[in-house]
N, C-alpha and C positions, 0 to 999 in steps of 0.2 A: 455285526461289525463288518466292516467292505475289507479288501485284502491289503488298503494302503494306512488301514489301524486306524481308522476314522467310524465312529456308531453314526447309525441314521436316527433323526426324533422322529417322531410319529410326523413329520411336515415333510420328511424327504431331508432334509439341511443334514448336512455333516459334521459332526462336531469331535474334534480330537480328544482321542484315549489319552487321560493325562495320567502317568504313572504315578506313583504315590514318592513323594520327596521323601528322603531321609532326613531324620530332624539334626538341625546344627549341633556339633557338638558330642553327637553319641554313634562311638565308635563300634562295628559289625564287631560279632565274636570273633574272627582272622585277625583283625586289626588290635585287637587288643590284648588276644595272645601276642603276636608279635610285639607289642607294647612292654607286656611284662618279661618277655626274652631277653629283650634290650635292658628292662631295668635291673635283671640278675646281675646283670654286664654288656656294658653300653659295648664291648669291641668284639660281641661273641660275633664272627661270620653268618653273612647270612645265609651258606648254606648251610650252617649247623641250625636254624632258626627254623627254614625253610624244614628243618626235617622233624623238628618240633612239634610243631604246627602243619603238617600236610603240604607242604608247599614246593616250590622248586625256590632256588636261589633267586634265580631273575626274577619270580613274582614275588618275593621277600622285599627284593631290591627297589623295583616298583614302589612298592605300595610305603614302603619306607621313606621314601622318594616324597610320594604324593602328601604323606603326614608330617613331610618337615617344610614342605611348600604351605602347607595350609597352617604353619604355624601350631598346629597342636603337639607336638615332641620337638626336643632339640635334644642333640648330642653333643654333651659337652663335657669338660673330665669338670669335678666338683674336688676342690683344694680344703683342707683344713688350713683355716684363716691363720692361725698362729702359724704353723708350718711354712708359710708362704709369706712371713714378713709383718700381716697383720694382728697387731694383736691389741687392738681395742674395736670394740663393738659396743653401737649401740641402737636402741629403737628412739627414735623421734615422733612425738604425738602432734600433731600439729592442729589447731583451730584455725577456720579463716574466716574472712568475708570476703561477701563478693561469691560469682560460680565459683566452687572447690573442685571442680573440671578444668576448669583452668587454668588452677595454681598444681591441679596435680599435674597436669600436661609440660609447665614450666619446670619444675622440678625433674619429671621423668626423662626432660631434656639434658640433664647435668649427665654430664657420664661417669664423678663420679658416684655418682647415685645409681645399684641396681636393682634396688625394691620400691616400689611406690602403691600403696595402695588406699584407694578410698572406701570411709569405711563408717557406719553408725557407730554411736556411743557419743562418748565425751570428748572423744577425736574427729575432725572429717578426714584425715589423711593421715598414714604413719608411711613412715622413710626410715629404712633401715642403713645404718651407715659402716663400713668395714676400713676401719684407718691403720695406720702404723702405727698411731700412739694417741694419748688424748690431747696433744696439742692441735695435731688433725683433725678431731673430732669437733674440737673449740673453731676450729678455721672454718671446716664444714657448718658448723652451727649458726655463728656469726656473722661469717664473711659470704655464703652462698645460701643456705635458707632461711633466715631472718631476713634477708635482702631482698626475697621473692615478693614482688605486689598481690597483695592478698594475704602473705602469712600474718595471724593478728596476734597467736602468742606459740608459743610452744613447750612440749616437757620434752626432757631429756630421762631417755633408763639407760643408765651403762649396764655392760651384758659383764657378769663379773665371773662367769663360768661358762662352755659349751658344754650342757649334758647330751644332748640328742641332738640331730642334725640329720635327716633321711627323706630322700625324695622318691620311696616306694609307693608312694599311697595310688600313682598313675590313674589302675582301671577298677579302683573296687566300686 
């Protein structure tokens, strides 16, 4: 290897040292203690994190930084829906025709839609809906995703209890 990080082939040619990528998606062990720091309690300081994990605050703060740029954590307070006004829920199955990239793409544009996902089975899409009441639900159903080009039928599950609700599962 020359001293500007470049191997020679057996012809003399220089050919760069390529470091090995990290694979998208999986978090170094720092990153994901800190991960589960934050899921104990999203408002714990990060120099109480930093001292969890071996770290200083600013490298907490860093790298905290860098994982909510790359979209992989957000920090956010998480409401019990009835506490907050809403208090119907329900899952939406949807069938389409046509790309279902699409029509999830169109849907995942409504704001007030904040679940969309596509998915194998007897569904290509489910939408989770959070209203104030089941008239809202009926509005949501009828007046905004029945209306989508592509949706061809859809079920409705009203959610008739919250037993569980937890978004620990992060880094297992």
């Amino acid at each position: 290897m020359r001293a500007d990080g470049h191997h020679l082939t057996g012809t003399g040619a220089a050919v760069a040292a390529v470091a090995p990528r990290p694979v998208p998606g999986v978090l170094d062990p720092v990153d994901r203690a800190i991960v589960e720091q934050l899921q104990e309690d999203g408002r714990r300081p990060y120099r109480a994190v930093g001292e969890a994990v071996g770290l200083s605050e600013a490298a907490v703060r860093q790298r905290v930084q860098k994982l909510r740029d790359a979209g992989v954590v957000q920090i956010v307070a998480v409401t019990d829906p009835h506490h907050v006004g809403f208090a119907s829920q329900a899952m939406v199955g949807i069938r389409t025709e046509g790309d279902m990239r699409e029509v999830a793409a169109r849907l995942a544009e409504v704001a007030s839609i904040d679940y969309v996902v596509l998915c194998a089975g007897s569904f290509d899409i489910l939408v989770e809906l959070v209203c104030e009441d089941e008239n809202a639900i009926l509005e949501q159903l009828n007046g905004v995703i029945r209306r989508v080009p592509g949706v061809r039928e859809t079920e409705l599950f009203m959610y008739l209890k919250l037993a569980k609700q937890t978004y620990t599962w992060g880094t297992r």
